[in-house]
C-alpha positions in Angstrom: 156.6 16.2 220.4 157.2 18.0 223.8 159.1 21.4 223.2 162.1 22.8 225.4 164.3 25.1 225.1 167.9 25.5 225.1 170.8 27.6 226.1 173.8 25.0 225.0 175.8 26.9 222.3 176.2 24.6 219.2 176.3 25.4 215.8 174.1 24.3 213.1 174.7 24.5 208.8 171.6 24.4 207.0 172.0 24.0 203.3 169.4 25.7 201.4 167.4 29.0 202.1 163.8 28.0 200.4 160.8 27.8 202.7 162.0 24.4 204.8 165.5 25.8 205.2 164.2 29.0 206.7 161.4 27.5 208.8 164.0 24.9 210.2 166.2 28.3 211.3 163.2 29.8 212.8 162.5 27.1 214.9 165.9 26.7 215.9 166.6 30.2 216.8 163.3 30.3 219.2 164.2 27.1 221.0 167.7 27.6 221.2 168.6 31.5 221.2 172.4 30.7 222.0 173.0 28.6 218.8 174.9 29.8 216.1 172.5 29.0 212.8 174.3 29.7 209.3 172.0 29.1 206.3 173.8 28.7 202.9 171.8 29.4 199.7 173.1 29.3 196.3 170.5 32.0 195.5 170.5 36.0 195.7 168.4 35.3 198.5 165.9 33.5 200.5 162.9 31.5 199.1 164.2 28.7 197.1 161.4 27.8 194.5 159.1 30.2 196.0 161.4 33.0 195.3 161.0 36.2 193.5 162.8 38.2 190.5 163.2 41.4 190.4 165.2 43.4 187.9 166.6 47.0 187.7 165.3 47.8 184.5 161.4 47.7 185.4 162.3 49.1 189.4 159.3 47.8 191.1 158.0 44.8 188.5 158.4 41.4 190.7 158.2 37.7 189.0 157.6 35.0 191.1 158.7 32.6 188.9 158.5 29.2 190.8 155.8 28.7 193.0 152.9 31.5 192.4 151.1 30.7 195.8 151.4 28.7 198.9 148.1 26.2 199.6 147.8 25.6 203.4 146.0 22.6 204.3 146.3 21.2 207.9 145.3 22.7 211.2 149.2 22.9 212.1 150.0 24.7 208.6 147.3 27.3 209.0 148.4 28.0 212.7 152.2 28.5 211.3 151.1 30.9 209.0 148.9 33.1 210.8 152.4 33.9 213.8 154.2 35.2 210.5 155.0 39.0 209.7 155.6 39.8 205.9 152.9 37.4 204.4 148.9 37.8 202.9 146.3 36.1 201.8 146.5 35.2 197.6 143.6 36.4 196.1 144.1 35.6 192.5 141.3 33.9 190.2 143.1 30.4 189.6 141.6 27.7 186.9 142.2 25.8 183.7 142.1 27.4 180.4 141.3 25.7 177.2 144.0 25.7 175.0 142.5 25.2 171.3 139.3 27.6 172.3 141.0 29.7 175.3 137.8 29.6 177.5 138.8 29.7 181.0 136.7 27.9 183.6 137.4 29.1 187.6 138.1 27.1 190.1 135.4 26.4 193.1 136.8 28.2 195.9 136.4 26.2 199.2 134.1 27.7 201.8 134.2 27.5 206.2 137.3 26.5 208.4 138.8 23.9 206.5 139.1 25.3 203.2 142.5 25.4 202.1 144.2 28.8 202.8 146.4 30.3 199.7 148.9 32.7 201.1 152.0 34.7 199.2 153.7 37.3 200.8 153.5 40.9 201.4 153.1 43.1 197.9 152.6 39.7 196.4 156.2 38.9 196.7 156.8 35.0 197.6 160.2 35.7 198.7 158.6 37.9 201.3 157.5 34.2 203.3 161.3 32.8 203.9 162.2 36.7 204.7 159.6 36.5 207.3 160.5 33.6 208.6 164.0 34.9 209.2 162.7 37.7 210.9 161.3 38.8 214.4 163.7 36.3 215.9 165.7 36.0 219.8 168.9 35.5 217.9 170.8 36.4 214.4 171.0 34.1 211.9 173.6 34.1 209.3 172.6 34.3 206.0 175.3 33.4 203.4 174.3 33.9 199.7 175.5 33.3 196.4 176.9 30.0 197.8 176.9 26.5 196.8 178.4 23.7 199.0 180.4 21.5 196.6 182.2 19.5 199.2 180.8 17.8 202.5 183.0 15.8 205.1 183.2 14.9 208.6 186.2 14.9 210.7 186.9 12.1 213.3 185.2 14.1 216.0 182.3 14.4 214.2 182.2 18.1 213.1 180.6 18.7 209.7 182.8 20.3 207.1 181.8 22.5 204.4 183.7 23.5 200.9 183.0 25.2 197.5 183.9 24.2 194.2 187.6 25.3 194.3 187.4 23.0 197.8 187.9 26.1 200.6 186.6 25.4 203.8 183.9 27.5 204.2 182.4 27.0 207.6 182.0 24.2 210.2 179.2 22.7 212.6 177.8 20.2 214.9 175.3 19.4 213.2 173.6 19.9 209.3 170.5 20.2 208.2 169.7 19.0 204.7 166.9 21.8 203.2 166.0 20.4 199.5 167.7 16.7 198.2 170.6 18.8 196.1 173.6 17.1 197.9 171.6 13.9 199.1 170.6 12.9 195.5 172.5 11.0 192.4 171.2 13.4 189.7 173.5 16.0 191.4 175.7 14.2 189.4 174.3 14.7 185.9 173.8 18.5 186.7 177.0 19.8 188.4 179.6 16.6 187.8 181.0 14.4 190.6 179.0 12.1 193.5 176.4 14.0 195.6 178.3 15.5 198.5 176.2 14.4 200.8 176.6 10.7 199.2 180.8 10.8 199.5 180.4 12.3 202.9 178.6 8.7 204.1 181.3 6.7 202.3 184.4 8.1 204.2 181.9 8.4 207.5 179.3 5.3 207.3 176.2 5.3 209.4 173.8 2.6 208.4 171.0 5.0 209.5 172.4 7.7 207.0 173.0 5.0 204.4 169.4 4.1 204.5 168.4 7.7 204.6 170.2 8.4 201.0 168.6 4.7 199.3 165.4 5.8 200.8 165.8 9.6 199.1 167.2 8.1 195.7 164.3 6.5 195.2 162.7 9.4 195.1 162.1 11.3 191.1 160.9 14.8 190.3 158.7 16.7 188.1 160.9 19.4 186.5 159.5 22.2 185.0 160.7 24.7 182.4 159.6 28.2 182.8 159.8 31.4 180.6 159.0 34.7 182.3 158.4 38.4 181.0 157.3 41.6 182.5 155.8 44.7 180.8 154.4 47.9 182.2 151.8 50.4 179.9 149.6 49.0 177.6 150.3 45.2 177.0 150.5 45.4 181.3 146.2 46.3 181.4 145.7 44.3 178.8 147.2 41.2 180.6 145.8 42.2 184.0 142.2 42.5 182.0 142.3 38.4 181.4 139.8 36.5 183.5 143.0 34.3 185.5 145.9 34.9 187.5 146.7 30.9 187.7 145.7 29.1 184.7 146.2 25.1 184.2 146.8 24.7 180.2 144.4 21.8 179.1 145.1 20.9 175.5 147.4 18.6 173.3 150.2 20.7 172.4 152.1 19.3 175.5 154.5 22.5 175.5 152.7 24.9 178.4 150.9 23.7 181.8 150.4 26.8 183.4 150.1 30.7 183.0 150.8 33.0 185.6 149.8 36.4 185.8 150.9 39.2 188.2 150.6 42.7 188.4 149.4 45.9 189.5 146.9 48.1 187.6 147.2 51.5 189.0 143.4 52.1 188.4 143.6 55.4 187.0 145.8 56.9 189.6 148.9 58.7 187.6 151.5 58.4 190.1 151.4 54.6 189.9 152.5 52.7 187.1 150.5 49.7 185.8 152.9 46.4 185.7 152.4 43.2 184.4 154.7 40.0 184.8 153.7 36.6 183.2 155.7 33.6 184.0 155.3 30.4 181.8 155.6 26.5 182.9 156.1 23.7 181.1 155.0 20.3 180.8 157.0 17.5 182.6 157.6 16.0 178.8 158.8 19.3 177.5 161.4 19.8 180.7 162.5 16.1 180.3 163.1 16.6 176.7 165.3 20.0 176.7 167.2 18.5 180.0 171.0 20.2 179.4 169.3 24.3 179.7 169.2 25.9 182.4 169.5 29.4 181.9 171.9 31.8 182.0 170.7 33.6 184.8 169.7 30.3 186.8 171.9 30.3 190.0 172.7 26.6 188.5 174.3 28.0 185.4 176.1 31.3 187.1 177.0 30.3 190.4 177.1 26.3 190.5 179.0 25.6 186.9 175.9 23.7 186.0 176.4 22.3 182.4 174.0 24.2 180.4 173.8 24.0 176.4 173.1 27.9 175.9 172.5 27.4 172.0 168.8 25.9 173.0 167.9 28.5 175.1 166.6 30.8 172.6 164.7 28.0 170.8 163.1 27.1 173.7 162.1 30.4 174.7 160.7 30.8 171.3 158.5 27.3 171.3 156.7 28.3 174.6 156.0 31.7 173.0 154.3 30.6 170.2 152.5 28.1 172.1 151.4 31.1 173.9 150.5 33.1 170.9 148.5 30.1 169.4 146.0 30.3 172.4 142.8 32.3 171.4 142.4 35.3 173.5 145.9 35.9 174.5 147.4 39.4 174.2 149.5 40.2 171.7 153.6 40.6 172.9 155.5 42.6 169.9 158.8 40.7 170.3 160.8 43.6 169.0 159.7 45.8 171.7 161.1 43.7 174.3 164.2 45.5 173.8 163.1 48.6 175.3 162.4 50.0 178.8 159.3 49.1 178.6 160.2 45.3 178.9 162.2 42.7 180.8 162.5 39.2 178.8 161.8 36.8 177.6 164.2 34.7 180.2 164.2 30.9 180.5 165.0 29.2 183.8 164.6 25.1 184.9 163.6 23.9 187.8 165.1 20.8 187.6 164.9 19.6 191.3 160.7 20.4 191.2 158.2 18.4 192.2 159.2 15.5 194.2 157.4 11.9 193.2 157.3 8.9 195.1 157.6 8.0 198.8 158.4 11.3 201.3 161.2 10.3 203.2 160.0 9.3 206.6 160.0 11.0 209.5 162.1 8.1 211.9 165.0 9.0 209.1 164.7 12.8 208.6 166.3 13.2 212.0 169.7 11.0 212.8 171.2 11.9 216.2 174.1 9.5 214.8 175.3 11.4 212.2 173.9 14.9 213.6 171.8 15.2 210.4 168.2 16.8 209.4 166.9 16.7 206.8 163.6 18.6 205.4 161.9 19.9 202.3 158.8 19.6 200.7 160.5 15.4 199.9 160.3 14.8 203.6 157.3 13.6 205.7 155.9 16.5 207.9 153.5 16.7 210.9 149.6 16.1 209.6 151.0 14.8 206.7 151.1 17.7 204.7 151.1 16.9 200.4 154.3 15.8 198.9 156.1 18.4 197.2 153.7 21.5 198.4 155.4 24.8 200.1 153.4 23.3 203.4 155.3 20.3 203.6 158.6 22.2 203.7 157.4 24.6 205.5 156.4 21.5 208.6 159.4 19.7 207.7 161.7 22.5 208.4 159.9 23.4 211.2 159.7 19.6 212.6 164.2 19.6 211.6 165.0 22.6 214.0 162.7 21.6 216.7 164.0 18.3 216.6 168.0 19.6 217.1 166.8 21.8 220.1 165.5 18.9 221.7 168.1 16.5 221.3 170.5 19.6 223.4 167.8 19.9 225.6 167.0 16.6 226.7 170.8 16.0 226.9 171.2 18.8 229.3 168.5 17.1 231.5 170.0 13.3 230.7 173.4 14.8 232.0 172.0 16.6 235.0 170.3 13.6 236.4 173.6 12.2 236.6 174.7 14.8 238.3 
């Protein structure tokens, strides 16, 4: 699509500050520097699923405990990536380890110019990618935290309306832009209680564009996952850091585990730096679809959202991936008592229950609606090139597609109206 740019003020909400959310604020800040962009994310900060952990106790230990890497297929993707600050190339030994024998088998890495790139970001921080594409930009962007839109209206001028669980307005806007299916999709309501904002909002406003939009996203089912994540620094950390993988796909029968992660930073001898190791744990589909009511207490669903969460199954879940760990041949040897010291962080559960989208992407005719000054975008959403469902690529062209899309509706309605003229 033809690309202008803009210098109507208008104000945009984005809902959700994972990699789609952040592109689509990018992209709207470079097209139209005189916008006023706030991005509302129910996390401690940006990145969504590709976020990072970090914790006080081990100061400088991160866990990226969602998405390990970013795989970059299309021409378009790749040419995104290389324009952003804050990012590098992922150079982890990824595979599929043998669970009954523990013999891991590597990956052929693709060769020449259309190999798929695998980024993360700088220090090996995935977080760092949605920072950097907040950054380096014409115009601020408001970042609001720690904040969950519970309510979602529109008033009979067509302003969009946002409130939190104890129903405060917390901001206005001309237009929204949907970042992740949260508010769009009925298994909001099995998580948090009460019809998908988004769903309500359509009902006291109809659009049959909108309407068709939400039957078309509903459709749409997920792949949740159920991950357990430690770190470690001394000892254990080399040890872990001495295994053949980084990413390791779990092939076996015991349908608990689907992938290992491995992270770290062996100081190689050098004194001053401290070796590290985190290790992040997923789950199979089954297992996440079985132990559905746990979140974790730390989850942003559990502390920030009210999410129902039946805390009594956490530790037994934690301890079943564990020991499906432990049963793999090979696999260092974690002294659960010592996790109490500050030598350790973990073992911590957390779901990602909205992972993974299967199905249809929503297509791209209905991600934008000039009729109810909508966007929506996430790795559920058709992108440019046609970039895999439910990859960190596909939000990151969705997102990207959403906020060009808004500065060229103003744009082209500044030319529309001056034509007139």
């Amino acid at each position: 699509m033809s690309v202008l740019t803009v210098a109507v003020p208008f104000r945009v909400a984005i809902i959700g500050g994972g990699v789609s959310g952040c592109a689509s604020a990018r992209r709207l800040a470079q097209l139209a520097p005189t916008a006023q962009i706030t991005l509302y994310e129910i996390g401690r900060g940006p990145g969504g699923r590709a976020s990072t952990r970090k914790t006080r106790s081990l100061p400088g230990v991160c866990i990226n405990h969602g998405a390990p890497y970013c795989d970059i297929r299309t021409e378009l993707g790749k040419s995104l990536v290389s324009s952003f600050a804050d990012t590098a190339p992922f150079t982890g030994v990824r595979g599929c380890l043998e669970e009954s024998t523990g013999k891991f088998s590597p990956y052929k890495e693709e060769e020449g110019t259309d190999a798929t790139m695998y980024i993360t970001g700088a220090n090996g921080e995935m977080s760092q990618i949605s920072s950097s594409l907040l950054s380096d930009l014409p115009s601020i962007i408001n970042t609001k935290y720690k904040t969950m839109i519970r309510g979602l209206a529109k008033t009979a001028d067509g302003v969009w309306e946002m409130r939190d669980k104890s129903d405060t307005l917390i901001g206005s806007a001309d237009w929204l832009i949907v970042a992740g299916s949260g508010v769009a999709h009925p298994r909001w309501t099995k998580s948090f209680g009460g019809e998908p904002p988004l769903i309500e909002a359509e009902s006291n406003s109809p659009d049959p564009l909108l309407r068709q939009a939400l039957d078309e996203i509903a459709k749409q089912q997920t792949s949740p996952v159920m991950t357990v994540f430690f770190s470690f620094t001394g000892q254990v950390a080399r040890e872990w850091l001495s295994l053949d993988f980084n990413v390791a796909e779990v092939e076996g029968s015991s349908s608990i585990l689907s992938k290992i992660i491995v992270h770290g930073n062996n100081g190689g001898g050098n004194d001053d730096i401290d070796d590290w190791c985190s290790v992040v744990l997923h789950s199979t589909e089954d297992f996440a679809n079985q132990n559905s009511g746990t979140y974790g207490a730390s989850s942003s669903a559990a502390r920030i959202a009210g999410a129902a969460s039946d805390s009594s199954l956490e530790d037994a879940l934690i301890e079943k991936m564990m020991k499906a760990l432990a049963k793999i041949p090979g696999i260092p040897t974690i002294d659960q008592v010592k996790m109490d010291d500050n030598s350790y962080y973990g073992p911590m559960l957390h779901r990602w229950g909205n992972a993974f989208p299967k199905g249809e992407a929503l297509a791209q005719d209905l991600a934008f609606l000039p009729s109810s000054r909508i966007s929506f975008c996430g790795d559920y959403v058709a992108s440019p090139q046609q970039a895999r469902l439910g990859s960190c690529e596909a939000a990151l062209l969705s997102g990207t597609f959403a906020g060009e899309s808004i500065a060229n509706y103003y744009a082209e309605s500044v030319i529309d109206s001056a034509d007139v003229l």
